[in-house]
TORDO-600782 format. One record per residue (C-alpha): chain; x negated, y, z negated. Coordinates in nm, 4 decimals, padded with zeros to 6 digits. Layout:
BEGIN
<rec><cadena>A</cadena><x>X</x><y>Y</y><z>Z</z></rec>
...
This chain:
BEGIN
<rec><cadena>A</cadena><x>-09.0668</x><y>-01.8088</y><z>-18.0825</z></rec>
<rec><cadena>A</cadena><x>-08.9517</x><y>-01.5196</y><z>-17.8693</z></rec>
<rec><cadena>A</cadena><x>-09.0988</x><y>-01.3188</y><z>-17.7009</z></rec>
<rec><cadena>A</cadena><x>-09.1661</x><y>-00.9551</y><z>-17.8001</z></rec>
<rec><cadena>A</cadena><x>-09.2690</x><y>-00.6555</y><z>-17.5585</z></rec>
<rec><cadena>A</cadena><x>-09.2564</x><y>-00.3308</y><z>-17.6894</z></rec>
<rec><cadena>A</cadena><x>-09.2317</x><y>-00.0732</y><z>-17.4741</z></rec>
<rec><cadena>A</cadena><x>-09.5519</x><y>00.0670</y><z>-17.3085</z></rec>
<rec><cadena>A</cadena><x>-09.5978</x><y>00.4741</y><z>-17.2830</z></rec>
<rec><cadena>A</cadena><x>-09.8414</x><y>00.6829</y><z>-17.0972</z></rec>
<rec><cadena>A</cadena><x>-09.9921</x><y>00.9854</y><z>-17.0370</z></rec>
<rec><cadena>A</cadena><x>-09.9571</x><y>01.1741</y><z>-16.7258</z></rec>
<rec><cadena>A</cadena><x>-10.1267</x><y>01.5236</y><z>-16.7086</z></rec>
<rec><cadena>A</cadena><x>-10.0575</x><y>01.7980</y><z>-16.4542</z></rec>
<rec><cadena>A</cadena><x>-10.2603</x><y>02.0968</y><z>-16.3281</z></rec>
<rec><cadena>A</cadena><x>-10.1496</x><y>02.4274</y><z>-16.2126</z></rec>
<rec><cadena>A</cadena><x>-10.2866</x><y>02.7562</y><z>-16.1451</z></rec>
<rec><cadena>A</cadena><x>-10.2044</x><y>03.1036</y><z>-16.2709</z></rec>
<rec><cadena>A</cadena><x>-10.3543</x><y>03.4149</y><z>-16.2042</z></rec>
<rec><cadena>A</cadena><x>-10.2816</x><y>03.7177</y><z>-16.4475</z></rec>
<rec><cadena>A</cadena><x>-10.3644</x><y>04.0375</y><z>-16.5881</z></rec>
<rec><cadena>A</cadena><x>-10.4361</x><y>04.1183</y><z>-16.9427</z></rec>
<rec><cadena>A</cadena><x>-10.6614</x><y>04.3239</y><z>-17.2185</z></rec>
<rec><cadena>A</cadena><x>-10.7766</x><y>04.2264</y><z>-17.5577</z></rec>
<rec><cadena>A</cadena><x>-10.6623</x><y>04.4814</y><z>-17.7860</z></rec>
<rec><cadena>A</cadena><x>-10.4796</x><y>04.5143</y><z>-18.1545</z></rec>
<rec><cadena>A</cadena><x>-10.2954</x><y>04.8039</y><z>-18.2302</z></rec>
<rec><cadena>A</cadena><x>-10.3633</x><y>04.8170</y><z>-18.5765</z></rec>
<rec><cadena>A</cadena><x>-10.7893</x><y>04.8555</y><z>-18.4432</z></rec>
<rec><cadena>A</cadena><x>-10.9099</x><y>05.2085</y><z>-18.3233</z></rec>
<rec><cadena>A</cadena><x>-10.9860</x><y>05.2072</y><z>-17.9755</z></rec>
<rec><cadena>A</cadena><x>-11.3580</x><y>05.1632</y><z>-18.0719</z></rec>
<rec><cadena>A</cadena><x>-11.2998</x><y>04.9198</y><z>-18.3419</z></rec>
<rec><cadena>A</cadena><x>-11.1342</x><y>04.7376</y><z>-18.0518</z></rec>
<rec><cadena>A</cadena><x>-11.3949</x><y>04.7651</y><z>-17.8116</z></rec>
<rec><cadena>A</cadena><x>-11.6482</x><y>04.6727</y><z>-18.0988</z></rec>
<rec><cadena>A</cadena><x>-11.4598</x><y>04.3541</y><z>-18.1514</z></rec>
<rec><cadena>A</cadena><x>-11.3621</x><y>04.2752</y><z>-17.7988</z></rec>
<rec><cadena>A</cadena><x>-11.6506</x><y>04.4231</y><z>-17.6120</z></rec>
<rec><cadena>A</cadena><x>-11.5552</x><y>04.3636</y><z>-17.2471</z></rec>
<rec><cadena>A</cadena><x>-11.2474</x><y>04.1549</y><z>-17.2522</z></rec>
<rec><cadena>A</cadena><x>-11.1131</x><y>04.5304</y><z>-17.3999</z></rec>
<rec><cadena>A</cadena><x>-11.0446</x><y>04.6227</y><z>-17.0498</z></rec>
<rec><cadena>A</cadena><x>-10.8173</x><y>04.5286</y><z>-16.7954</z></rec>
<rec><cadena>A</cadena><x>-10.9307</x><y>04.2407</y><z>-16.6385</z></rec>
<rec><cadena>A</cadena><x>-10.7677</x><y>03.9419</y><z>-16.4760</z></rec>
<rec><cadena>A</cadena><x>-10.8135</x><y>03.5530</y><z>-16.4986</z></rec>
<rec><cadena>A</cadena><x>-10.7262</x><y>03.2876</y><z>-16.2270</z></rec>
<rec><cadena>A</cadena><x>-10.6242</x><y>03.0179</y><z>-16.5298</z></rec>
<rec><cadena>A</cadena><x>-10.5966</x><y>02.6425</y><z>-16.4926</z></rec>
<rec><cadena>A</cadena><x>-10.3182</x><y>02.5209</y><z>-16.7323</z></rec>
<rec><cadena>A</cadena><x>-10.3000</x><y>02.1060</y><z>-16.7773</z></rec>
<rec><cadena>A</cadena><x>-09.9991</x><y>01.9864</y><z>-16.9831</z></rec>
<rec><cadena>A</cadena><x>-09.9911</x><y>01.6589</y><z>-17.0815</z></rec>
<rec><cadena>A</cadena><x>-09.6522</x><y>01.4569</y><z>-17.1430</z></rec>
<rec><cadena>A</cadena><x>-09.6259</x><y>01.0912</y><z>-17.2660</z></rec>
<rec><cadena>A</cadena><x>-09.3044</x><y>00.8675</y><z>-17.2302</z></rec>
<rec><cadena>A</cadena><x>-09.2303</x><y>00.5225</y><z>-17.1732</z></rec>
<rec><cadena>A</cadena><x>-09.2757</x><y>00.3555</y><z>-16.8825</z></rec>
<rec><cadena>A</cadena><x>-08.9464</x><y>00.2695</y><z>-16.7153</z></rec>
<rec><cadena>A</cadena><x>-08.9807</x><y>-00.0711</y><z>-16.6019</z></rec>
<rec><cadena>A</cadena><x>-08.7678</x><y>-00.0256</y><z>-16.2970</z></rec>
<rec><cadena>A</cadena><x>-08.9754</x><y>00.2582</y><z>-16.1510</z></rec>
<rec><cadena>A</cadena><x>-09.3018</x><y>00.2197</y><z>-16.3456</z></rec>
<rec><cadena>A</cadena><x>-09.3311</x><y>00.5683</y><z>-16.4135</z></rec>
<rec><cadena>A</cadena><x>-09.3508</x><y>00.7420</y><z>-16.7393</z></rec>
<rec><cadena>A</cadena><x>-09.1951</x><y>01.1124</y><z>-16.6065</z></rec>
<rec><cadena>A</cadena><x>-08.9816</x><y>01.1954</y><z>-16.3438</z></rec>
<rec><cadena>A</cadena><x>-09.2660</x><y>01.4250</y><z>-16.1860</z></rec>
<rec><cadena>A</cadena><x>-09.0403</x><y>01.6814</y><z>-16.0303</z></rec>
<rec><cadena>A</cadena><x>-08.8314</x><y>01.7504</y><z>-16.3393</z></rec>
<rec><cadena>A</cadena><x>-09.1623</x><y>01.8779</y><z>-16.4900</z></rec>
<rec><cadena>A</cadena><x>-09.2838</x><y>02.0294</y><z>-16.2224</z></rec>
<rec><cadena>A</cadena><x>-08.9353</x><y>02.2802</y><z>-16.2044</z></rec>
<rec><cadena>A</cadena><x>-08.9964</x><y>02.2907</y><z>-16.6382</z></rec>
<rec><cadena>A</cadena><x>-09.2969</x><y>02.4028</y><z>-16.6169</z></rec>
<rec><cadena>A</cadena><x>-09.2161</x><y>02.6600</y><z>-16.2886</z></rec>
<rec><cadena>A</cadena><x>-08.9284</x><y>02.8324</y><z>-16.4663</z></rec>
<rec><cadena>A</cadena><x>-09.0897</x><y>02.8499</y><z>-16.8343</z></rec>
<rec><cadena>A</cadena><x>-09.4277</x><y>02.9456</y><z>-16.7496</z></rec>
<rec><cadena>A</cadena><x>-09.5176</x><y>03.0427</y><z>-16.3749</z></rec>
<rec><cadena>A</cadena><x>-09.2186</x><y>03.2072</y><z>-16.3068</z></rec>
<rec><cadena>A</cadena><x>-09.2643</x><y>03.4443</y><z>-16.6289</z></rec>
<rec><cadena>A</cadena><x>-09.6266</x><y>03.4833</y><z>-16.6576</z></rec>
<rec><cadena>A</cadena><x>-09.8074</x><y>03.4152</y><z>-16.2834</z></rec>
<rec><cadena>A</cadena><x>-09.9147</x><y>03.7712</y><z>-16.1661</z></rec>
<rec><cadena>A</cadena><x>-09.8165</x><y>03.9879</y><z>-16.4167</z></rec>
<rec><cadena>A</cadena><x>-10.0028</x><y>04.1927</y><z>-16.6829</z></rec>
<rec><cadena>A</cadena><x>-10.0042</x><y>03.9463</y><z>-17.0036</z></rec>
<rec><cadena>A</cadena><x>-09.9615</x><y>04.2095</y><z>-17.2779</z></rec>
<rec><cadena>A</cadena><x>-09.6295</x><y>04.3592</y><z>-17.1540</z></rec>
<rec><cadena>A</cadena><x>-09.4811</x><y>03.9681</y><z>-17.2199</z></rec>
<rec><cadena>A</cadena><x>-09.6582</x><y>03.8929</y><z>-17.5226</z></rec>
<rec><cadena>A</cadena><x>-09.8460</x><y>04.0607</y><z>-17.7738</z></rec>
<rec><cadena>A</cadena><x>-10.1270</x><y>03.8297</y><z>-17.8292</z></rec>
<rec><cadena>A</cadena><x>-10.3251</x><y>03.7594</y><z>-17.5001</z></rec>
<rec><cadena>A</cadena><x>-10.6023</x><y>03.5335</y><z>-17.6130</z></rec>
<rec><cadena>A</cadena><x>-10.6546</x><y>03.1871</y><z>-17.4429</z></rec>
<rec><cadena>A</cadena><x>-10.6023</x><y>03.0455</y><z>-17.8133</z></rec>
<rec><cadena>A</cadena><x>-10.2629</x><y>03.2125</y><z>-17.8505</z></rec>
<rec><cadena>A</cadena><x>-10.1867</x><y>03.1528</y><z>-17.4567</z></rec>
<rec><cadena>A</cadena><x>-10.2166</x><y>02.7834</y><z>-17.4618</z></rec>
<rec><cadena>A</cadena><x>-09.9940</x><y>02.7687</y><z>-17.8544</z></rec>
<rec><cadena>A</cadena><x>-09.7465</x><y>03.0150</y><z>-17.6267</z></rec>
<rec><cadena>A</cadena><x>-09.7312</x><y>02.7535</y><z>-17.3231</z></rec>
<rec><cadena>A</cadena><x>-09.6867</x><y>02.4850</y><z>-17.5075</z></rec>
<rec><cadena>A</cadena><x>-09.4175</x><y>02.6221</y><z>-17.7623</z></rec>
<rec><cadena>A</cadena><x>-09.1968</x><y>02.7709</y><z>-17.4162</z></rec>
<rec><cadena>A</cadena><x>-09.2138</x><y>02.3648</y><z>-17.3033</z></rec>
<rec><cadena>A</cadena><x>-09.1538</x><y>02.1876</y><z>-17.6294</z></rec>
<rec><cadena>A</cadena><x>-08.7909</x><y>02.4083</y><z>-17.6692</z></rec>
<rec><cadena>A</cadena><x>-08.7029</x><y>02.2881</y><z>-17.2860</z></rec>
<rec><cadena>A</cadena><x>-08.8488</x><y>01.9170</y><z>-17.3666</z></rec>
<rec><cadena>A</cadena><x>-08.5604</x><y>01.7861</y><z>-17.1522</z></rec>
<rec><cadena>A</cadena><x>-08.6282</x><y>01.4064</y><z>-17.2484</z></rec>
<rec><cadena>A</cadena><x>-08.9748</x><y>01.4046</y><z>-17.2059</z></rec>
<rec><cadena>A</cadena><x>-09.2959</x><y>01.4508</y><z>-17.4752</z></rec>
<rec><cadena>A</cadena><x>-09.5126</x><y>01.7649</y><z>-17.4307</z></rec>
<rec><cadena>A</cadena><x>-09.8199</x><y>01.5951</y><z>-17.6547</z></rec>
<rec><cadena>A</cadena><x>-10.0621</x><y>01.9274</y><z>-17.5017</z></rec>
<rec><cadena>A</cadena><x>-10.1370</x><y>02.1985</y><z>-17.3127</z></rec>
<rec><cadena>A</cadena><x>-10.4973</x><y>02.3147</y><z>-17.2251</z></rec>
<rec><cadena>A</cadena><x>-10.5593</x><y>02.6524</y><z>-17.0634</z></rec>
<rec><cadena>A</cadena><x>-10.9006</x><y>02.6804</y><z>-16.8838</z></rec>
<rec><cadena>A</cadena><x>-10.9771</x><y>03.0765</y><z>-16.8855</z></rec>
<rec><cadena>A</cadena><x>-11.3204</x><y>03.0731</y><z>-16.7334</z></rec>
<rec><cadena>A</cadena><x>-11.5669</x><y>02.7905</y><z>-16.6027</z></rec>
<rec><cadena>A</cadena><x>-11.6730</x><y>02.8037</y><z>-16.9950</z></rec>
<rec><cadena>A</cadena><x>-11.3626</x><y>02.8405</y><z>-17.2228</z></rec>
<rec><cadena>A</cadena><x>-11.0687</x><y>02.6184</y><z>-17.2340</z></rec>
<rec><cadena>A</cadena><x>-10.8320</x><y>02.6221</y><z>-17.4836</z></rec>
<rec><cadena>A</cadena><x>-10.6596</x><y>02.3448</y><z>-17.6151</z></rec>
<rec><cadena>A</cadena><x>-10.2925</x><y>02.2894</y><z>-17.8095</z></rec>
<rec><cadena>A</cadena><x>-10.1399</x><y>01.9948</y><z>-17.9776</z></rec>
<rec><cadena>A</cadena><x>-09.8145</x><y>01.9505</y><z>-18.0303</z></rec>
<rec><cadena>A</cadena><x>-09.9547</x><y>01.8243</y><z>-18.3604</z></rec>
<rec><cadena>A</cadena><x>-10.1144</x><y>02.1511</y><z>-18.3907</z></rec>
<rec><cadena>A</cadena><x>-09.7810</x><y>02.3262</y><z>-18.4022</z></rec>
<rec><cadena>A</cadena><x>-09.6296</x><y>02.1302</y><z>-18.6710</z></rec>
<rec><cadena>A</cadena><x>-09.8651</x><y>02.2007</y><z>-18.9075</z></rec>
């Protein structure tokens, strides 16, 4: 009988910071229906986020590493730190929720994949709300 190893994946999550500017606002909302709704996150007000994205590969059996660290490192400095670190969020987007943040993140990565999975991203906004995408999430 041979023998039969399949190849083993993992998961390897990274953690970066991002500080940023941004308001809560729809333009379709009077500027009290927006401040009803949004109360004080209807002001300018900035965030010091911590973004984790999560990638799973196989494990290459000559290294024994899933990701070529580095490689995601420079993804994830050109698509999102280099575009959204220490700017005001609502001049590149026009939804700056965490909820739509973290679906933005991830969406940027998945397009630039460059051989590797992007299963999640999870943006912490404060010391009580983080926000978490699956890629799952996306394709439904």
């Amino acid at each position: 009988m041979a023998n039969f190893n399949p190849p083993l994946t993992c998961q390897l999550t990274t953690r970066y910071r991002l500080s940023a500017l941004h308001l809560l606002a729809r333009p379709e909302l009077s500027p009290e229906q927006n401040a009803q709704h949004f109360v004080h996150c209807g002001k300018l007000h900035g965030h010091e986020y911590g973004l984790e994205v999560t990638w799973e590969a196989e494990i290459d059996p000559r290294s024994g590493l899933c990701v070529q660290r580095e490689k995601l490192n420079d993804l994830v400095e050109e698509k999102i730190l280099k575009v959204f670190h220490k700017q005001k969020l609502n001049d590149i987007v026009s939804n700056t929720s965490g909820e739509f943040l973290a679906r933005e993140f991830l969406t940027r990565l998945i397009r630039e994949e460059r051989g590797h999975s992007v299963v999640q991203v999870a943006l912490q906004e404060t010391h009580k709300n983080r926000f978490l995408c699956r890629k799952e999430d996306l394709e439904k």
